[in-house]
Phi, psi and omega in degrees: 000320179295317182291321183293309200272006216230265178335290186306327195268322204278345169281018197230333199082196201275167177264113161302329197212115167234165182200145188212140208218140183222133161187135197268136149274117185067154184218115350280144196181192183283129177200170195238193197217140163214140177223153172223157146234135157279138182223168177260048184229020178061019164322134160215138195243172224178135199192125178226193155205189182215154185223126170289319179224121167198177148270172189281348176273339177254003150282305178307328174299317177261002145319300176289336156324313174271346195281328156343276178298001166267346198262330176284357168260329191267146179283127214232115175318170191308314202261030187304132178220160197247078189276130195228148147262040166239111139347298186303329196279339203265329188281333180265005163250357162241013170242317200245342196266348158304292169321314174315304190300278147012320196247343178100025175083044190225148183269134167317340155255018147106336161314181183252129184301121167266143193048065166330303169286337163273355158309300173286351163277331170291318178291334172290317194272020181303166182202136169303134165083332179286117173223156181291128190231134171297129166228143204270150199293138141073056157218039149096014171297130159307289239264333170282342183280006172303309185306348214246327176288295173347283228289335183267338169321307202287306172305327183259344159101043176268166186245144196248186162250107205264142180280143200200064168243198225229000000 
């Protein structure tokens, strides 16, 4: 399916636009992930997932995570930026996580950094040129409310219809 979704993608040009949503029932509870690609030939592609017991923070990671890794097979304009409304995700992946690395994954106050593993799988997939950008959450951006539509569809286990096209 991945090698299919690969193929089918790279016949779109390059991806113009992403966008990516973390959301919990309950925090910790059940929750999902949403992600979009824009591409330019107006293509969009769509893509979500469910945890059964996380937080809404370890949903928003793996959100950008996996688009990561989907970004990283595909030809991506120059100026690509990746829009999320989580704070958490754009200050500890273009900020906190220098400090972190530095201290051996330890918080300025000396604790152990939460949800470790998905930090260190985001610092591994980074792709040059690729950037986070803030869009503020539920204030009529289309591509976050889809995402945001994705991801609680996913967290409560509604079945959404996700865009594929071809």
């Amino acid at each position: 399916m991945a090698g299919y979704f690969f193929k089918m993608i790279k016949a779109h040009g390059r991806v113009i636009a992403a966008a990516t949503d973390g959301a919990c029932s309950g925090n910790p509870g059940p929750g999902g992930w949403g992600a979009l690609l824009r591409f330019e030939d107006g293509t969009v592609q769509e893509f979500g997932g469910y945890e059964a017991q996380t937080t809404n923070n370890r949903m928003e990671l793996q959100a950008a995570l996996e688009l990561f890794r989907k970004l990283e097979k595909l030809d991506r304009h120059p100026k690509l930026s990746i829009r999320t409304d989580s704070k958490y995700l754009i200050d500890g992946f273009e900020t906190w996580i220098k400090g972190w690395k530095k201290k051996g994954w330890k918080t300025a106050s000396g604790k152990a950094v939460l949800n470790q593993d998905l930090w260190k799988a985001l610092d591994d997939s980074r792709l040059a040129n690729v950037t986070l950008e803030y869009v503020k959450g539920h204030s009529g951006d289309p591509d976050n409310e889809r995402v945001d539509d994705i991801a609680v569809s996913f967290a409560k286990k509604i079945a959404i219809k996700l865009q594929c096209d071809h």
